[in-house]
C-alpha positions as CSV (number, residue, x, y, z in Angstrom):
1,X,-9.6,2.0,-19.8
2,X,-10.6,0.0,-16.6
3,X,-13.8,0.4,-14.4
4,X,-12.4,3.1,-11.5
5,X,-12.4,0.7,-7.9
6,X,-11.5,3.7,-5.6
7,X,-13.7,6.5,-4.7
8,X,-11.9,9.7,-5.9
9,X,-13.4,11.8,-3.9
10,X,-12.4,10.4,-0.6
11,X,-8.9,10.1,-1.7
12,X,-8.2,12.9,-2.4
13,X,-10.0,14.1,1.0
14,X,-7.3,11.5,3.0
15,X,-4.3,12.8,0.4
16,X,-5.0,16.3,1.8
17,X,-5.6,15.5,5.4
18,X,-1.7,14.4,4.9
19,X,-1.0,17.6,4.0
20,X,-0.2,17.0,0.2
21,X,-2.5,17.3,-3.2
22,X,-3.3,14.3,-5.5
23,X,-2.2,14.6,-9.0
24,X,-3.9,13.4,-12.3
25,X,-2.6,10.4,-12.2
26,X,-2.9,9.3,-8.8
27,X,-6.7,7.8,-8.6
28,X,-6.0,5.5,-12.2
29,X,-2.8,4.4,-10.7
30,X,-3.9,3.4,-7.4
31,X,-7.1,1.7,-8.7
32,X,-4.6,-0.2,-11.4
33,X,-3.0,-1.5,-8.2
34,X,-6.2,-2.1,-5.7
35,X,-7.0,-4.0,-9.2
36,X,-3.5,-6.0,-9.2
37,X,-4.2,-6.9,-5.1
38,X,-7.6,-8.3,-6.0
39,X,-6.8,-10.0,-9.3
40,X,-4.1,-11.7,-6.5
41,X,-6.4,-12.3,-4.1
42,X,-8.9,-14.1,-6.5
43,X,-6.0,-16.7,-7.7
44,X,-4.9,-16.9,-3.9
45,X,-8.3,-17.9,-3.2
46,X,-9.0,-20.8,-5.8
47,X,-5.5,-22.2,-5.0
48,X,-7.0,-22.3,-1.7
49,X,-10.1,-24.5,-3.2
50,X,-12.5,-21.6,-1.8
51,X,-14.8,-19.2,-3.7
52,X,-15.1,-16.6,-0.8
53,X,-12.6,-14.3,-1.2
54,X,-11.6,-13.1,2.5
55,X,-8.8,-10.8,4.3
56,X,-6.5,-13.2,4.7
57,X,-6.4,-13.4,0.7
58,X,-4.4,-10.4,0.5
């Protein structure tokens, strides 16, 4: 299993200031894609010829 890149805890806190609850699966699926957007970002950098990856990037 992958290293977690989203904090939980806060969302589930902004998932329930919406008015709905977070299932089981919701925290490993959205850090599987935060993890596609910066495995993007990275290749979308170096393509670039930079090594800083920045906003833009995504």
């Amino acid at each position: 299993m992958a290293d977690v890149l989203v904090v939980g805890s806060k969302v589930k806190e902004a998932v329930k200031a919406g008015g709905c609850n977070t299932g089981g699966d919701f925290v490993p699926g959205l850090s599987a894609e935060v993890q596609n957007l910066v495995t993007k970002a990275i290749a979308r950098c170096k393509a670039n010829g930079r090594k800083t990856v920045r906003a833009a990037d995504l």
